[in-house]
DSSP file (Angstrom, degrees, kcal/mol; ACC not computed):
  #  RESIDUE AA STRUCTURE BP1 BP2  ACC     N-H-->O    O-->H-N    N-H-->O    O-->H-N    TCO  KAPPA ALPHA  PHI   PSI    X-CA   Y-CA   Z-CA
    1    1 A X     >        0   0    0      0, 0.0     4,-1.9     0, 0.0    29,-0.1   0.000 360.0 360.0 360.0 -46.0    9.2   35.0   -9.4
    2    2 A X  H  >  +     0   0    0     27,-0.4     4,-1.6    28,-0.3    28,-0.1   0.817 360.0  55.0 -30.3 -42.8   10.4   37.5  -12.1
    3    3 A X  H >> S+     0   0    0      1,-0.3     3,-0.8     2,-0.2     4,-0.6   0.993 111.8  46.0 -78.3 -57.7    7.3   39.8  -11.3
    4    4 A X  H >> S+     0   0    0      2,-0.2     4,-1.3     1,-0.2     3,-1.2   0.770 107.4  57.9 -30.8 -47.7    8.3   39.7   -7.6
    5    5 A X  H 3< S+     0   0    0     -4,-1.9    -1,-0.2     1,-0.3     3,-0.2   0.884 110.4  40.5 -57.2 -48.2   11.7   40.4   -8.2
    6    6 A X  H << S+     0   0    0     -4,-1.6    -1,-0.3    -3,-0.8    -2,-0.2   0.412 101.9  63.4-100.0  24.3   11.2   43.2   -9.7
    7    7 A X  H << S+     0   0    0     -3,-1.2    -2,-0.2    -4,-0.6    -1,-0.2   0.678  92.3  98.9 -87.4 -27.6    8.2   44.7   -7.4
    8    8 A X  S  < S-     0   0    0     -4,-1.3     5,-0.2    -3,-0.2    -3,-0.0  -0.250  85.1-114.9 -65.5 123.5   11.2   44.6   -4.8
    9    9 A X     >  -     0   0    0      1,-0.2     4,-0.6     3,-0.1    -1,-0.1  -0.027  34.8 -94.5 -60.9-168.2   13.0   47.8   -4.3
   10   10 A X  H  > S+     0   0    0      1,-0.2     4,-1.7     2,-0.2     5,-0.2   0.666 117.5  55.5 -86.9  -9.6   16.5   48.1   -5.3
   11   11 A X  H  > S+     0   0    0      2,-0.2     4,-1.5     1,-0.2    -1,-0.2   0.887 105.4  50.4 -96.5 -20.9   18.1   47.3   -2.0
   12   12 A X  H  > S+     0   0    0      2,-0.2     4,-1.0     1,-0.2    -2,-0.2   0.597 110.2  50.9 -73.4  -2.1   16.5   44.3   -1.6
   13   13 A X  H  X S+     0   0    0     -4,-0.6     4,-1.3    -5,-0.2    -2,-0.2   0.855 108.8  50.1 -90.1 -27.2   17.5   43.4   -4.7
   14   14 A X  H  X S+     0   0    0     -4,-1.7     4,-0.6     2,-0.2     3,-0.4   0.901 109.1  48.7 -34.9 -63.8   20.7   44.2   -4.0
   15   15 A X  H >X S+     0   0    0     -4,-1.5     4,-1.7     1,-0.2     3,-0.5   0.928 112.1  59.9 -67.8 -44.1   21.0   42.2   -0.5
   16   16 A X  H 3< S+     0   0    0     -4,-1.0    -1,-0.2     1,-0.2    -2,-0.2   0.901 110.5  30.9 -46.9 -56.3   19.5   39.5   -2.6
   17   17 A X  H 3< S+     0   0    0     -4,-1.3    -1,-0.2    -3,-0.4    -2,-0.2   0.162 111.4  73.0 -98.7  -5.5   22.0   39.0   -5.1
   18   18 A X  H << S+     0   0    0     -4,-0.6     2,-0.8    -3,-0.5    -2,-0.2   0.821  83.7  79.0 -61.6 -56.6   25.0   40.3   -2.2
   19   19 A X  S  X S-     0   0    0     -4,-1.7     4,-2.3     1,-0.2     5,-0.5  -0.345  83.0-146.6 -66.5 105.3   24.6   37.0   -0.5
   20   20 A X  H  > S+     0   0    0     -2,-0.8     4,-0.9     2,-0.2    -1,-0.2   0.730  94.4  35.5 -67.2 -23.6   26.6   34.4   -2.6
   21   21 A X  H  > S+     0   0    0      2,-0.1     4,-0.7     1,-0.1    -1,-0.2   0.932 119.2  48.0 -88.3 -41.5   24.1   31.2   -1.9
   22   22 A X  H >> S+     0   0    0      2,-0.2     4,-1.5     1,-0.2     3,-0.9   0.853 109.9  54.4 -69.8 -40.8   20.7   33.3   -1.9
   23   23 A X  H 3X>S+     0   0    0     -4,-2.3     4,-4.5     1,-0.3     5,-0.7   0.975 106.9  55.1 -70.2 -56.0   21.9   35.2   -5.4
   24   24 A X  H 3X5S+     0   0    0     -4,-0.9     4,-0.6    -5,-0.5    -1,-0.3   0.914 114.4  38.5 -48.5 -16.0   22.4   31.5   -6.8
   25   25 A X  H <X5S+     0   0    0     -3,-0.9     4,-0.8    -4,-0.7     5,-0.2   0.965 113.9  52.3-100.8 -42.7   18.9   30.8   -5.9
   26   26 A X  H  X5S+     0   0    0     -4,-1.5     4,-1.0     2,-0.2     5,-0.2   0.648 107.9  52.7 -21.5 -44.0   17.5   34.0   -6.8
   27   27 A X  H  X5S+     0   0    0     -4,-4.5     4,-3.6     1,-0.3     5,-0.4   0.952 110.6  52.6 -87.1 -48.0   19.1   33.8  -10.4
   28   28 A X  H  X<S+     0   0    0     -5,-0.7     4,-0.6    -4,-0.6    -1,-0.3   0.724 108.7  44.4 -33.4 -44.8   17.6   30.7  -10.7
   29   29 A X  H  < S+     0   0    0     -4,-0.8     4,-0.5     2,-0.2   -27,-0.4   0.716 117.0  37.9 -63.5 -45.3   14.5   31.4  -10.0
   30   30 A X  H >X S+     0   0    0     -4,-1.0     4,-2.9     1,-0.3     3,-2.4   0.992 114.1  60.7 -81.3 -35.2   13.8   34.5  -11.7
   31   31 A X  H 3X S+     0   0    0     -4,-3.6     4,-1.3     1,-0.3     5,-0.3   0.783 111.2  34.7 -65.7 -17.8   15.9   33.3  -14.8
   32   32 A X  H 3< S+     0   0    0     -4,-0.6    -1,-0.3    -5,-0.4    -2,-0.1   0.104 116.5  50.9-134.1  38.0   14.0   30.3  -15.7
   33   33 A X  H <> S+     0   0    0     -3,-2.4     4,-1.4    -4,-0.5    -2,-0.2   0.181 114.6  50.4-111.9  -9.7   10.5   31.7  -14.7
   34   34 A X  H  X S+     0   0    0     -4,-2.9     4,-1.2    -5,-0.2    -2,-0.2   0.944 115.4  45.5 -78.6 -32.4   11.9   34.8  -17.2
   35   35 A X  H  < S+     0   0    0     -4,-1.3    -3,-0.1    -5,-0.3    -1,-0.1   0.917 110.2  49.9 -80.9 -53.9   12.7   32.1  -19.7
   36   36 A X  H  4 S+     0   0    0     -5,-0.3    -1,-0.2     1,-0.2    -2,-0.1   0.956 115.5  41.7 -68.2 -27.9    9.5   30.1  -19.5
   37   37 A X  H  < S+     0   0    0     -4,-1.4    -2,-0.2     3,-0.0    -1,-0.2   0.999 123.2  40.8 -64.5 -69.4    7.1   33.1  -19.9
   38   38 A X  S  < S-     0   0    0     -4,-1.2    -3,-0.2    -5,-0.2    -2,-0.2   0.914  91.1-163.5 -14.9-106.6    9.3   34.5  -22.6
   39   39 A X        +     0   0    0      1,-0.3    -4,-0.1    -5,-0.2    -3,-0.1   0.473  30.2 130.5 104.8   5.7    9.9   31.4  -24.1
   40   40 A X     >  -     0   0    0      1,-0.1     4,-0.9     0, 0.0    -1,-0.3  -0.254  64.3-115.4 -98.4-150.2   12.9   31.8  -26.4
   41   41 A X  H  > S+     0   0    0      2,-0.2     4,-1.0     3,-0.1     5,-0.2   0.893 107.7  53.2-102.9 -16.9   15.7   30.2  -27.0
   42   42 A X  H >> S+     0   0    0      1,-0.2     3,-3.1     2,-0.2     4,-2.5   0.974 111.2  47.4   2.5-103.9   18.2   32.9  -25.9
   43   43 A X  H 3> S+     0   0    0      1,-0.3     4,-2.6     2,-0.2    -8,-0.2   0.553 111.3  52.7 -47.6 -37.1   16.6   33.4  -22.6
   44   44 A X  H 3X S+     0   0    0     -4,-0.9     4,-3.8     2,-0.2     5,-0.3   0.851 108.5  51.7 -54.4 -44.2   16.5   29.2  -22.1
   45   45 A X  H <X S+     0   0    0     -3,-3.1     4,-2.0    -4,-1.0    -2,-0.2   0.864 108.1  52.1 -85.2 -10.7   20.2   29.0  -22.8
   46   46 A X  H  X S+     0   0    0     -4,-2.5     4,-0.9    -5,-0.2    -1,-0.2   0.945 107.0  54.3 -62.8 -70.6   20.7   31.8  -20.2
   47   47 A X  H  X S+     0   0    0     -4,-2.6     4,-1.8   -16,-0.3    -2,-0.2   0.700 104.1  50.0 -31.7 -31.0   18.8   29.9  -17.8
   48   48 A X  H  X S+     0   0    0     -4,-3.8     4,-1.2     2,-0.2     5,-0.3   0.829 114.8  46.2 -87.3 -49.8   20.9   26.7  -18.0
   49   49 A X  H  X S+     0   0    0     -4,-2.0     4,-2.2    -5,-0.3     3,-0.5   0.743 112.8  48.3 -55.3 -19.9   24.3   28.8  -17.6
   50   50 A X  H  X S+     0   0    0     -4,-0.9     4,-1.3     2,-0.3    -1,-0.2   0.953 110.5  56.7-176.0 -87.8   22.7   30.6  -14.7
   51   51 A X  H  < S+     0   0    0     -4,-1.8    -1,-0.2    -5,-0.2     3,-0.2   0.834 122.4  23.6 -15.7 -61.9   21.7   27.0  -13.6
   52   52 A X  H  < S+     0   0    0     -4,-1.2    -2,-0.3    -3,-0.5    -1,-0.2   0.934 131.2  42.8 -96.5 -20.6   25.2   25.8  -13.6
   53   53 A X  H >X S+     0   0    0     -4,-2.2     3,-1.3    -5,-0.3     4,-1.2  -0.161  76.0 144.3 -55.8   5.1   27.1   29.3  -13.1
   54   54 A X  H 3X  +     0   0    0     -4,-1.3     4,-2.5     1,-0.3    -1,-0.2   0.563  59.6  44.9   4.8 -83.2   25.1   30.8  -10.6
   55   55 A X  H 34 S+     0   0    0      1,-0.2    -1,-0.3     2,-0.2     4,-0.2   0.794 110.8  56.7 -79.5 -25.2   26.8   32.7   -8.4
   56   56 A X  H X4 S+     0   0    0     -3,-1.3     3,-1.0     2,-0.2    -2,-0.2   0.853 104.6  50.8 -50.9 -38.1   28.9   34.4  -11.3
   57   57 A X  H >X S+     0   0    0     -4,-1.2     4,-9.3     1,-0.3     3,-2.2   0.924 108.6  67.2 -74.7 -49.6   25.9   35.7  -13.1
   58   58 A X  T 3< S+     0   0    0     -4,-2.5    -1,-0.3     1,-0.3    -2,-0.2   0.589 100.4  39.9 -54.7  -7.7   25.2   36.9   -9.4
   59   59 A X  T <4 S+     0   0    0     -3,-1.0    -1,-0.3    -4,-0.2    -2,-0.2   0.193 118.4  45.8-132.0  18.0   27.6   39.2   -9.1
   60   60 A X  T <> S+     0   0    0     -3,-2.2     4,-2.8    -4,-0.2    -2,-0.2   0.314 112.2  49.1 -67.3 -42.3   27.3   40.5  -12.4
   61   61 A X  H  X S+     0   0    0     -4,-9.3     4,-0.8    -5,-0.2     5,-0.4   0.921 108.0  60.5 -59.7 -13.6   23.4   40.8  -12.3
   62   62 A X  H  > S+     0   0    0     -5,-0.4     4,-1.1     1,-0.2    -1,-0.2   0.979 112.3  39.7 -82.3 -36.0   24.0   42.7   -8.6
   63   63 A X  H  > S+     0   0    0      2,-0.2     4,-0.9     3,-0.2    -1,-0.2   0.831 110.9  57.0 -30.8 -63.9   25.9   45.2  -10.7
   64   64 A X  H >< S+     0   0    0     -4,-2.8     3,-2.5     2,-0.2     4,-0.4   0.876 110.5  42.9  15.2-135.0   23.6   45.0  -13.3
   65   65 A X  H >X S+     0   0    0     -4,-0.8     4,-2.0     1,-0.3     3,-0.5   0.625 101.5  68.7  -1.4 -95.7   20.9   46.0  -11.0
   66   66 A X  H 3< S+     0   0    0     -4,-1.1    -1,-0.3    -5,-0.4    -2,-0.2   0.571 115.2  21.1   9.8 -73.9   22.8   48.4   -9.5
   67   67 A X  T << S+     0   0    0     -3,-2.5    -1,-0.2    -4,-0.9    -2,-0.2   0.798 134.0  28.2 -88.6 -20.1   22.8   50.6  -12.7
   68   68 A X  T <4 S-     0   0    0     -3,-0.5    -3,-0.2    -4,-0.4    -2,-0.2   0.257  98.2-122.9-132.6  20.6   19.9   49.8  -15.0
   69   69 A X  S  < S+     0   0    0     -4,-2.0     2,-0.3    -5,-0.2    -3,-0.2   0.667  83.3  70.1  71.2  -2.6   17.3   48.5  -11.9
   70   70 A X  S    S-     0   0    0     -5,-0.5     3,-0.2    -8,-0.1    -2,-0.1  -0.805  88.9 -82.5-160.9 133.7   16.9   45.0  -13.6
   71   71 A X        -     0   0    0     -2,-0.3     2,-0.4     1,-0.2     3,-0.2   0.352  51.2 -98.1 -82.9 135.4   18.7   41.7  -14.5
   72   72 A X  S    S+     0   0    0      1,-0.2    -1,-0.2   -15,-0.1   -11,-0.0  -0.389 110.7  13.9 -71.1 145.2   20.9   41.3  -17.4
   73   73 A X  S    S+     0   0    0     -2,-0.4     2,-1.0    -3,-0.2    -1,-0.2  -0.073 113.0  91.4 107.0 -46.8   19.2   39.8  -20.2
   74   74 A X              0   0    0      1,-0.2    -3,-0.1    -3,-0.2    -2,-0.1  -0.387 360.0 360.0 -85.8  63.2   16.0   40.4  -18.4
   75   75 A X              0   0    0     -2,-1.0    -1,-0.2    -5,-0.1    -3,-0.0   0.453 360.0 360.0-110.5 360.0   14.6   43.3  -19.3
């Protein structure tokens, strides 16, 4: 889901991560398939706040995205 995310241009990542229930599902996704590839423990403990904090991480990551094209943390 990560790879996808980021094959997407930046306005669909944008619209993605606009929509406050599709961002929660989105972060979710891409954070704890970036975590499971990756594999530390950083990136894990992102994934659970991002689990229960969702939609906040979502409207930082669309910012995020916005200037540096890719999720924080996930780079």
């Amino acid at each position: 889901m990560e790879k996808w995310f980021e094959k997407q241009s930046r306005l669909v990542q944008v619209l993605l991560l606009l929509i406050p229930g599709v961002n929660w599902v989105v972060e979710i996704l891409v954070r704890w398939s970036h975590a499971l590839n990756r594999g530390s423990l950083v990136k894990y403990l992102i994934a659970i706040l991002v689990t229960v904090f969702g939609i906040v991480f979502g409207w930082i990551d669309l910012v995020w995205c916005l200037l540096f094209k890719h999720l924080i943390f996930c780079d």
